[in-house]
C-alpha positions as CSV (number, residue, x, y, z in Angstrom):
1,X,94.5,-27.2,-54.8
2,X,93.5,-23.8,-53.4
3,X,94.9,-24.7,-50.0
4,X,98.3,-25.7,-51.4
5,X,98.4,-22.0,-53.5
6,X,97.5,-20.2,-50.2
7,X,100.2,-22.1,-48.4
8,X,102.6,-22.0,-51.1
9,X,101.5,-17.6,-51.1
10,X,101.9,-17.5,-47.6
11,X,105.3,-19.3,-47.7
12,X,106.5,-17.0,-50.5
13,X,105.1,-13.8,-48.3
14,X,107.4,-15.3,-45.4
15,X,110.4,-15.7,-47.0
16,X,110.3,-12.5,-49.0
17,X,109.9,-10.5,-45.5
18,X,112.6,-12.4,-43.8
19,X,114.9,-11.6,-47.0
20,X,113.6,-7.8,-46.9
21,X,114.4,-7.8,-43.2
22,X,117.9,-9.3,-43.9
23,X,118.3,-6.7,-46.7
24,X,117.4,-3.7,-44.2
25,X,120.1,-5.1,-41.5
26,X,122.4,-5.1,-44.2
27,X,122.1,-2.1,-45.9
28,X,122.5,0.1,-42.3
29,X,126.1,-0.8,-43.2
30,X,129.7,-0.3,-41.2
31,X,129.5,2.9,-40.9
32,X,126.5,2.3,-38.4
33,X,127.9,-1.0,-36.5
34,X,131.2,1.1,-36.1
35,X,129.4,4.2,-34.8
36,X,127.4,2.9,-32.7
37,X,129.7,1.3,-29.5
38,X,132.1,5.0,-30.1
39,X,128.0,6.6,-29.6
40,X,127.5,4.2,-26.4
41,X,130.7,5.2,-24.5
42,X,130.1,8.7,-25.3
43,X,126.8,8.9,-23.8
44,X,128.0,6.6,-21.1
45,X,131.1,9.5,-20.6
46,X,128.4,11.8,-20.3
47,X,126.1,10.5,-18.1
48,X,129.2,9.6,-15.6
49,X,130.4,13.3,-15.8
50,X,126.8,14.7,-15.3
51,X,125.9,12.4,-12.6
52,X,129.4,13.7,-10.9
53,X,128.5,17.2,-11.8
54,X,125.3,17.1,-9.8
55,X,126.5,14.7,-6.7
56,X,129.4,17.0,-5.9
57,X,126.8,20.0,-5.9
58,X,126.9,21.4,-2.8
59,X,123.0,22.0,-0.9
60,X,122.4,24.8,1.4
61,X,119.3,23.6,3.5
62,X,116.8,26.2,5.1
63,X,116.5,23.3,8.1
64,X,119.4,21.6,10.1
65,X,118.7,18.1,11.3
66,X,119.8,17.6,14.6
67,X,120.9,14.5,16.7
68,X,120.7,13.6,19.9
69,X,117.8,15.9,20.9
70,X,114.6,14.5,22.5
71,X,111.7,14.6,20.9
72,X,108.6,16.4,23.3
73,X,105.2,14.7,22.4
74,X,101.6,15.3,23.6
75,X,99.5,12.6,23.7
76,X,95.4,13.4,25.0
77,X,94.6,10.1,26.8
78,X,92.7,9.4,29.4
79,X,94.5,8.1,32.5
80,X,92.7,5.2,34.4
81,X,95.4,4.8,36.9
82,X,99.5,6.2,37.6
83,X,101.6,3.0,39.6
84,X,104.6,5.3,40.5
85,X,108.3,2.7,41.9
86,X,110.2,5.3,43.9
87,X,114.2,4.0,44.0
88,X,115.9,6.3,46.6
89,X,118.8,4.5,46.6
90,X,119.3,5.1,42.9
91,X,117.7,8.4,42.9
92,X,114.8,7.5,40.5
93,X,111.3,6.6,39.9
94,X,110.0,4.5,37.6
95,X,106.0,5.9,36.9
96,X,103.7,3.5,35.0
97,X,100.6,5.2,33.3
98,X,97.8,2.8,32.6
99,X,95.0,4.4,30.0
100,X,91.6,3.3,29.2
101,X,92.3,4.6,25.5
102,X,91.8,1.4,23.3
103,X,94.9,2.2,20.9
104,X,97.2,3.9,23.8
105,X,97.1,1.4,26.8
106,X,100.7,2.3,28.8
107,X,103.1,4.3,29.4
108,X,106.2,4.0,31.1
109,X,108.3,7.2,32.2
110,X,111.5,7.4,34.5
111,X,112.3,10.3,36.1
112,X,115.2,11.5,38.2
113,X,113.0,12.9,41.8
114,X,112.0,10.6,44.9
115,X,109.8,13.3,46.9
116,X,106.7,12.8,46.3
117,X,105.8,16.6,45.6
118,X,108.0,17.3,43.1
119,X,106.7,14.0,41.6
120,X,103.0,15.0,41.0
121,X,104.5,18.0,39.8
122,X,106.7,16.2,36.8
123,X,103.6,13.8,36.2
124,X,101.2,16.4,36.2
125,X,103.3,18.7,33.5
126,X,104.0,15.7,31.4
127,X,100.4,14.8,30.9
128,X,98.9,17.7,31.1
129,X,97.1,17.0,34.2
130,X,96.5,19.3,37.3
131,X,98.3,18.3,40.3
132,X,94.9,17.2,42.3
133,X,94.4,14.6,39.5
134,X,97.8,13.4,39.9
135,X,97.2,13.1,43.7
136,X,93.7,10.6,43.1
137,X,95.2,8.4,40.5
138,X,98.9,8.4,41.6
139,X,99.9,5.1,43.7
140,X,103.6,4.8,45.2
141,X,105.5,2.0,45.8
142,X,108.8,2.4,48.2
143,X,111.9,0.6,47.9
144,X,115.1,1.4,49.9
């Protein structure tokens, strides 16, 4: 008996919060469900326009980016050996740098000199090296 007048309570709690829910959708009204889509696309308007307003902005930067410019990096490695394919009949060599750093292993250059002297030199200033270290680790390789 007391289970079925908890059950019957909790029924009669149920549907009196389901009719007080219905009540409080209802009593908002027309004037609500007609000002709300006319609220919607005017905040939607705004939005757009503001959005617009912003985009078309124009932006003075302090930096200009530039293309097509080469990028001059540094890298400290220690060079183990320099494997350098002189092409004279194209006018280039093709230099090889093999490191004994664990994360930087080769690297590959291509430069636009055959003579051996003005080689070392371009090696040298693009490692950082002296020209007498060039000379020690530096191995050519001719083709015609």
């Amino acid at each position: 008996m007391k289970n079925q007048m908890a059950r019957n309570h909790q029924q009669n709690h149920q549907q009196n919060h389901q009719q007080n829910h219905q009540q409080w959708w209802q009593g908002l009204g027309t004037d609500f469900w007609l000002t709300l889509p006319v609220l919607a696309i005017l905040f939607w308007f705004g939005c757009s326009w503001m959005t617009a307003q912003v985009l078309s902005r124009p932006y003075d930067t302090k930096e200009k980016l530039e293309a097509d410019t080469q990028l001059e990096v540094r890298v400290a490695a220690n060079v183990a050996t320099i494997k350098a394919l002189i092409n004279r009949a194209e006018g280039i060599t093709q230099v090889e740098v093999q490191t004994s750093d664990s994360t930087l292993r080769k690297l590959e250059f291509e430069f636009p000199v055959t003579e051996p002297n003005q080689l070392e030199a371009t090696i040298a200033q693009e490692l950082g090296l002296s020209r007498a270290d060039v000379r020690k680790l530096v191995r050519y390789q001719i083709m015609d």
